[in-house]
GUDRENMI-963849 format. One record per residue (C-alpha): x, y, z; residue in one letter. Coordinates in nm, 3 decimals, always signed. Layout:
// residues N
<zadren><u>X</u><v>Y</v><w>Z</w><resn>A</resn></zadren>
...
// end
This chain:
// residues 163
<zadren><u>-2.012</u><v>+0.453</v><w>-6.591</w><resn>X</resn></zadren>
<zadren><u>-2.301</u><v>+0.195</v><w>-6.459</w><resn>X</resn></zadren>
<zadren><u>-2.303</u><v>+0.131</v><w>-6.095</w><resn>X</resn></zadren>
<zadren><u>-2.478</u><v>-0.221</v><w>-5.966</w><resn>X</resn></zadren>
<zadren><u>-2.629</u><v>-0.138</v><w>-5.638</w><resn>X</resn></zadren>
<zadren><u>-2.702</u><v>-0.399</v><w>-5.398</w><resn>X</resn></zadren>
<zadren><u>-2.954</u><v>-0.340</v><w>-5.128</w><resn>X</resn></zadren>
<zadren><u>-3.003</u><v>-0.564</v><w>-4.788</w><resn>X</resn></zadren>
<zadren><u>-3.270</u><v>-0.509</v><w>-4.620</w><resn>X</resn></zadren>
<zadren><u>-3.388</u><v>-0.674</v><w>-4.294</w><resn>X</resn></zadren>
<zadren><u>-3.711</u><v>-0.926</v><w>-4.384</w><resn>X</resn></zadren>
<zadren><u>-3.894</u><v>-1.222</v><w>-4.216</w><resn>X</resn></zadren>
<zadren><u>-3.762</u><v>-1.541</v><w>-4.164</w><resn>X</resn></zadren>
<zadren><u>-3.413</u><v>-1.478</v><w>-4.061</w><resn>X</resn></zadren>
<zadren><u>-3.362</u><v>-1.356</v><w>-4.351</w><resn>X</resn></zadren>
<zadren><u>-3.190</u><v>-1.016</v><w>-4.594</w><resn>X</resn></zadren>
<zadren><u>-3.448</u><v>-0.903</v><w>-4.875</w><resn>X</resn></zadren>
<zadren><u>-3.148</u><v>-0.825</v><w>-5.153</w><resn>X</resn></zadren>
<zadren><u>-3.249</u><v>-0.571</v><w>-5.447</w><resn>X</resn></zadren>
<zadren><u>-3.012</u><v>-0.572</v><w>-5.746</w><resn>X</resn></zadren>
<zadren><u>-3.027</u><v>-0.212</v><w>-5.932</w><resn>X</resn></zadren>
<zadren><u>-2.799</u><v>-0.057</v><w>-6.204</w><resn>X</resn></zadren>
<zadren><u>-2.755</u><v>+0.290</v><w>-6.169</w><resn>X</resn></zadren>
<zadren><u>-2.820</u><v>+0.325</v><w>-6.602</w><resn>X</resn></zadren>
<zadren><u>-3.165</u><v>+0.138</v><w>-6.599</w><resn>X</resn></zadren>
<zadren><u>-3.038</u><v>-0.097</v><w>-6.841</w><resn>X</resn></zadren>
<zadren><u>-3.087</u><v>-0.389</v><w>-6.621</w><resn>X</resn></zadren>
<zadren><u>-3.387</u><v>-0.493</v><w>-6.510</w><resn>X</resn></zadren>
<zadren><u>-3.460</u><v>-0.498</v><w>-6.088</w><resn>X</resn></zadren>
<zadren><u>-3.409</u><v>-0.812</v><w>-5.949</w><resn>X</resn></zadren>
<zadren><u>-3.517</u><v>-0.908</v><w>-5.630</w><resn>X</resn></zadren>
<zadren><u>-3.446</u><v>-1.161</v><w>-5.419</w><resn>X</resn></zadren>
<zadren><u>-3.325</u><v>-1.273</v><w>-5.046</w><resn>X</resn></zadren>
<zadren><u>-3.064</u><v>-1.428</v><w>-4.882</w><resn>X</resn></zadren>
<zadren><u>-3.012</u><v>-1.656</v><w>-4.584</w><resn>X</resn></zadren>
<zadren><u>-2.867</u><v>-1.431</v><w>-4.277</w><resn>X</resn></zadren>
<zadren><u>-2.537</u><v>-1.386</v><w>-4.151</w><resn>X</resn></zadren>
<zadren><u>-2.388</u><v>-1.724</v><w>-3.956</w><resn>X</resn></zadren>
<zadren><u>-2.356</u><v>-1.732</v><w>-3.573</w><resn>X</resn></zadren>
<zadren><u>-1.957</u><v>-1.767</v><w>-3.652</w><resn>X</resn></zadren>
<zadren><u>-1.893</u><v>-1.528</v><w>-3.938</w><resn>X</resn></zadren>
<zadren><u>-2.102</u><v>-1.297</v><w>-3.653</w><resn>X</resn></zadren>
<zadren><u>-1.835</u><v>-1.395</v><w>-3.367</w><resn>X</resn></zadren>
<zadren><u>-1.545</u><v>-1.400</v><w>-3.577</w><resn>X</resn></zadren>
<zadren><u>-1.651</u><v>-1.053</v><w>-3.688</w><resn>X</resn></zadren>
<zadren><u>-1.681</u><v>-0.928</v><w>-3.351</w><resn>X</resn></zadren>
<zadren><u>-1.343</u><v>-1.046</v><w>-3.251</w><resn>X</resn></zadren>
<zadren><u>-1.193</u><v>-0.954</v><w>-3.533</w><resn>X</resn></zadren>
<zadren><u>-1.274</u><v>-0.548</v><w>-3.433</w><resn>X</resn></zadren>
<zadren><u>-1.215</u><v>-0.617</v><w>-3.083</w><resn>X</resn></zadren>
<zadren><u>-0.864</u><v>-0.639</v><w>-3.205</w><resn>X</resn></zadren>
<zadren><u>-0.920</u><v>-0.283</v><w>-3.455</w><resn>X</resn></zadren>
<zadren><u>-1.069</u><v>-0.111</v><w>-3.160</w><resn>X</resn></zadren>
<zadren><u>-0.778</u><v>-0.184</v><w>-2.939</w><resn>X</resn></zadren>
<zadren><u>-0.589</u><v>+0.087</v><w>-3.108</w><resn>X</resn></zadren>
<zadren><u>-0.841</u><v>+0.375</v><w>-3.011</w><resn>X</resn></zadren>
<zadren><u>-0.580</u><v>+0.492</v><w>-2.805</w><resn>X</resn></zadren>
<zadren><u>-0.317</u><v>+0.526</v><w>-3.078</w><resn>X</resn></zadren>
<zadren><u>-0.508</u><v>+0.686</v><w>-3.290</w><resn>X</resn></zadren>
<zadren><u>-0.598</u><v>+0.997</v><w>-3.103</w><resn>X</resn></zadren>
<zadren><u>-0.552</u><v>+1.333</v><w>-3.247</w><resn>X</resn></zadren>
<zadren><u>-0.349</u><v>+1.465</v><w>-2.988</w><resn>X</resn></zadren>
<zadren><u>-0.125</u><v>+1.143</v><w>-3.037</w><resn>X</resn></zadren>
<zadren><u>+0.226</u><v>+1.207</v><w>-3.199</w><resn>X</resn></zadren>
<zadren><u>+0.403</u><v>+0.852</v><w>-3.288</w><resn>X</resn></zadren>
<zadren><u>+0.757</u><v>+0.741</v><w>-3.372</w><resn>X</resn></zadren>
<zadren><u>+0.746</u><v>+0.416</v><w>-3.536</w><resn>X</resn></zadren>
<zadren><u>+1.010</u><v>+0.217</v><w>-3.505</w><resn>X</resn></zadren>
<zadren><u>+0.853</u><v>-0.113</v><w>-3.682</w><resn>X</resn></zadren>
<zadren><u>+0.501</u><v>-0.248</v><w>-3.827</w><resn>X</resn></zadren>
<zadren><u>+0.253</u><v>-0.399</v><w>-3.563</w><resn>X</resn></zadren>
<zadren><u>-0.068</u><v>-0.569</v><w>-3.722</w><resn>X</resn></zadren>
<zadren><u>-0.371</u><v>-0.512</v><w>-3.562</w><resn>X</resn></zadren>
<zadren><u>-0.540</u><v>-0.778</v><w>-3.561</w><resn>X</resn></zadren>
<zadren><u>-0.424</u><v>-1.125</v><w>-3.528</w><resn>X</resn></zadren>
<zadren><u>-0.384</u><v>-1.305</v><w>-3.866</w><resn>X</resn></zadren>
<zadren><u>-0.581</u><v>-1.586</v><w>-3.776</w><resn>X</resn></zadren>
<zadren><u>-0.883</u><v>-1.336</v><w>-3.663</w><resn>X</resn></zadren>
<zadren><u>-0.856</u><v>-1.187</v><w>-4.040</w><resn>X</resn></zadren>
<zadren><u>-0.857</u><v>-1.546</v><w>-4.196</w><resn>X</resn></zadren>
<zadren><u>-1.106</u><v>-1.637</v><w>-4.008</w><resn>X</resn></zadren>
<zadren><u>-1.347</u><v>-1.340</v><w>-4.127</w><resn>X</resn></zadren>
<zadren><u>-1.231</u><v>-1.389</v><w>-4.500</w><resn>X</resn></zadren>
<zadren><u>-1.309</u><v>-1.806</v><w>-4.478</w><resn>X</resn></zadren>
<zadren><u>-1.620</u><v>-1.746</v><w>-4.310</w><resn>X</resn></zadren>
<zadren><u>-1.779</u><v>-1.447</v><w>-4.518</w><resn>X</resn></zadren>
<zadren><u>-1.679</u><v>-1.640</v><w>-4.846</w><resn>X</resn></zadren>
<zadren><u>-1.887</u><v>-1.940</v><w>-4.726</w><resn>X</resn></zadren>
<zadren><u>-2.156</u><v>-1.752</v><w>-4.655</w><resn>X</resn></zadren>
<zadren><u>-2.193</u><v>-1.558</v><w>-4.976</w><resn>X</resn></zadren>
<zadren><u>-2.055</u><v>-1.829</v><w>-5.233</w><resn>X</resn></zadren>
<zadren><u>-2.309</u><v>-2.105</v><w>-5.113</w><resn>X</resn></zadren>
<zadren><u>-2.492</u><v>-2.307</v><w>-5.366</w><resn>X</resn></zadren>
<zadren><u>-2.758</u><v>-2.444</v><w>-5.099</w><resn>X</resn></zadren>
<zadren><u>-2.959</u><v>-2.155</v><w>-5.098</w><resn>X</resn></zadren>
<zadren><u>-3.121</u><v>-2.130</v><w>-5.429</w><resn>X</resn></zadren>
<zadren><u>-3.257</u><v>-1.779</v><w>-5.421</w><resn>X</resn></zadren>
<zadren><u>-2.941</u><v>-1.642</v><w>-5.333</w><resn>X</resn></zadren>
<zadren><u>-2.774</u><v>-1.814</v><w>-5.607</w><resn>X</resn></zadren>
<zadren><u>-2.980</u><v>-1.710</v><w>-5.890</w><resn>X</resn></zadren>
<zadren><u>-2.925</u><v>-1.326</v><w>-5.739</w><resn>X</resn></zadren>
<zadren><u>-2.552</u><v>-1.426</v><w>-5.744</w><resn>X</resn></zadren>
<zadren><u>-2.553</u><v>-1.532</v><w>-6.092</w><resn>X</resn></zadren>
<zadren><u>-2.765</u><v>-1.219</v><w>-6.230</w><resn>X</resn></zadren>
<zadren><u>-2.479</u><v>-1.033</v><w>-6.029</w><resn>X</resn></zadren>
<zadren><u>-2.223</u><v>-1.199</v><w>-6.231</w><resn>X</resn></zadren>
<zadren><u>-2.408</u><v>-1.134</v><w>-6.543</w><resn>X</resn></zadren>
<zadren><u>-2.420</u><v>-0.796</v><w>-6.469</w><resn>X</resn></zadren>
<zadren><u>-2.071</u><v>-0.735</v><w>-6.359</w><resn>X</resn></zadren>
<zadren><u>-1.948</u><v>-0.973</v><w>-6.676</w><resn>X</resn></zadren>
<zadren><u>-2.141</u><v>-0.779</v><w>-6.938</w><resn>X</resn></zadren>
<zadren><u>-1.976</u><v>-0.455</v><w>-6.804</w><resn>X</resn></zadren>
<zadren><u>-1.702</u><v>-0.552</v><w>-6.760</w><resn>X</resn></zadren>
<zadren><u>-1.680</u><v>-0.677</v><w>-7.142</w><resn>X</resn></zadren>
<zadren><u>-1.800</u><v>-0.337</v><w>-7.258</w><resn>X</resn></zadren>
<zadren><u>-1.475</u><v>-0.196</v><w>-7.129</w><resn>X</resn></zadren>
<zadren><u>-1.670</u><v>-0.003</v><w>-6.834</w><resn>X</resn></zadren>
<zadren><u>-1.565</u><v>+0.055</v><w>-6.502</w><resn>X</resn></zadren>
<zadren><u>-1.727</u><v>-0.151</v><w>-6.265</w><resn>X</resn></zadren>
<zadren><u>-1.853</u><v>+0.020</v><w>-5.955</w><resn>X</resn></zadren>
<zadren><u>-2.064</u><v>-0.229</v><w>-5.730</w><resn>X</resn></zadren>
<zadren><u>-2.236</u><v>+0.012</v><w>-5.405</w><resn>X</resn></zadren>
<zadren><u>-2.375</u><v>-0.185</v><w>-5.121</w><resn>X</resn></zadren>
<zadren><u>-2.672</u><v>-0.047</v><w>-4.960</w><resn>X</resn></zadren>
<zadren><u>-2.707</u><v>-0.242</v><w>-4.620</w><resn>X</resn></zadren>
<zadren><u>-2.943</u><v>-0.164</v><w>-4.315</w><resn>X</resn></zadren>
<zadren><u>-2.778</u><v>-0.380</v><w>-4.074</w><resn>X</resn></zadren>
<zadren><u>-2.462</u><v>-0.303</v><w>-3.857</w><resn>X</resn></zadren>
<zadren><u>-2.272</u><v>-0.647</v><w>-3.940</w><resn>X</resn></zadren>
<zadren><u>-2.350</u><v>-0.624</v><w>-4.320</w><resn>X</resn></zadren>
<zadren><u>-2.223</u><v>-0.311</v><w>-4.329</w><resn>X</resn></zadren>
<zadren><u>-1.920</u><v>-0.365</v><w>-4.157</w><resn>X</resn></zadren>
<zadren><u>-1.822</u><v>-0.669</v><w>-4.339</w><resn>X</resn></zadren>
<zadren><u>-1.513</u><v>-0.662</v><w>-4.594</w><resn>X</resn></zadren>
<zadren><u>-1.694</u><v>-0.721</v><w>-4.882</w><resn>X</resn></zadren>
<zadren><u>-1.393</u><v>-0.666</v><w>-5.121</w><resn>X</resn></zadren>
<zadren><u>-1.263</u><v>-1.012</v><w>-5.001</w><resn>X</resn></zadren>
<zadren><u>-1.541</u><v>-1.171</v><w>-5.122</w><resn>X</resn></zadren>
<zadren><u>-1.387</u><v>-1.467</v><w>-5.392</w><resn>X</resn></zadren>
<zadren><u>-1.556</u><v>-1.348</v><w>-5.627</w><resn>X</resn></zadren>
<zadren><u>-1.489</u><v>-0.989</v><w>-5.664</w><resn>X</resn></zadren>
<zadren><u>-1.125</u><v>-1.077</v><w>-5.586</w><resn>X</resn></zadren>
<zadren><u>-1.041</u><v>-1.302</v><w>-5.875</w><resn>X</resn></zadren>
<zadren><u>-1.291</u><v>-1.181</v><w>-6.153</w><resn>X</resn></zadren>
<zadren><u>-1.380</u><v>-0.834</v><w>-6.089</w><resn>X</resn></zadren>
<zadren><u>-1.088</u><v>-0.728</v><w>-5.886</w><resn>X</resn></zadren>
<zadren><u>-1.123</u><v>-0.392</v><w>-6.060</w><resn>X</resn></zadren>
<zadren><u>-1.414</u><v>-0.324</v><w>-5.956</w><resn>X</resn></zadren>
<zadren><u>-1.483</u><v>-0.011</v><w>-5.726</w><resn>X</resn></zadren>
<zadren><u>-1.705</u><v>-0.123</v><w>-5.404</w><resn>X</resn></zadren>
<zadren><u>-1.858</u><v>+0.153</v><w>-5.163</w><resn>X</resn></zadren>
<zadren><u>-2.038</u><v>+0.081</v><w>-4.879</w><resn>X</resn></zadren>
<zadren><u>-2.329</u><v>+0.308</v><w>-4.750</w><resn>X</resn></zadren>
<zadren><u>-2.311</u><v>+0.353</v><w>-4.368</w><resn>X</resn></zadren>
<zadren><u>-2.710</u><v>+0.478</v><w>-4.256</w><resn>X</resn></zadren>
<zadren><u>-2.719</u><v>+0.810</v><w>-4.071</w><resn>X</resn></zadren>
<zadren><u>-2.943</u><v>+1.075</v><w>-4.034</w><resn>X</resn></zadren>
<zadren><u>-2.820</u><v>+1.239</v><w>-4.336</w><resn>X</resn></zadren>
<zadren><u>-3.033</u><v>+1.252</v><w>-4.659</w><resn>X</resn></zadren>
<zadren><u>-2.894</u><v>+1.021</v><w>-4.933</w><resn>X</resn></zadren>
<zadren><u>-2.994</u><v>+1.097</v><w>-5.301</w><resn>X</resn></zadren>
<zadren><u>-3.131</u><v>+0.748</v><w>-5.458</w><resn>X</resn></zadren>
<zadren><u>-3.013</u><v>+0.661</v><w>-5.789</w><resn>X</resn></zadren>
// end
């Protein structure tokens, strides 16, 4: 099993320094960056928990429930909003860097895939938004890797192995 680690890091410019790893070494490193996140993916985000965090109250420990019918969380037009936006921002074509990153990750993911292994893709992200992002409605991983396992690392104090 090869997992394809994807690592964001904070860098000049406004923009994420992205590292592409495979956990096998049979890929070559590729670096590369990526334009930031966009003013409305950020907002549409941020509304989008507001409506998550609402529920604190339900979901106390002490809390015993009786449902009587399904209530969403989060208005559907918050969660489309999210999903539109995010895909936008990480299927451009304008920013050329990103793109060739993109298309390595493809490669990557393709050649896998073809060798009949599971995919696991592991995204290593410094920043709060990135990390709270639902990457597994990204387009791509949707329709043509929607096997794929996807883990997010959340930073803590903890010690984290590297691979």
């Amino acid at each position: 099993m090869t997992c394809i680690k994807i690592k964001l890091l904070e860098g000049g410019e406004n923009r994420y320094l992205v590292s592409l790893t495979s956990s096998d070494g049979k890929f070559e490193s590729c670096d590369r960056s990526m334009p930031p996140l966009p003013s409305e993916l950020k907002s549409s985000l941020k509304t989008w928990r507001q409506g998550y965090y609402e529920l604190d109250g339900v979901r106390k420990v002490m809390t015993r429930l009786s449902p009587k019918s399904v209530a969403h969380c989060c208005k559907s037009d918050d969660t489309k909003d999210v999903k539109k936006l995010l895909n936008q921002w990480l299927n451009t074509d304008e920013d050329k860097e990103w793109r060739s990153l993109r298309d390595e990750l493809i490669s990557r993911l393709t050649q896998l895939k073809a060798s009949g292994q599971e995919l696991r893709l592991f995204i290593d992200a410094e920043n709060l938004d990135l990390q709270r992002l639902p990457w597994q409605e990204w387009d791509l991983l949707k329709s043509r890797f929607y096997k794929a396992g996807i883990g997010v690392r959340i930073r803590g104090d903890g010690d984290v192995k590297p691979f």
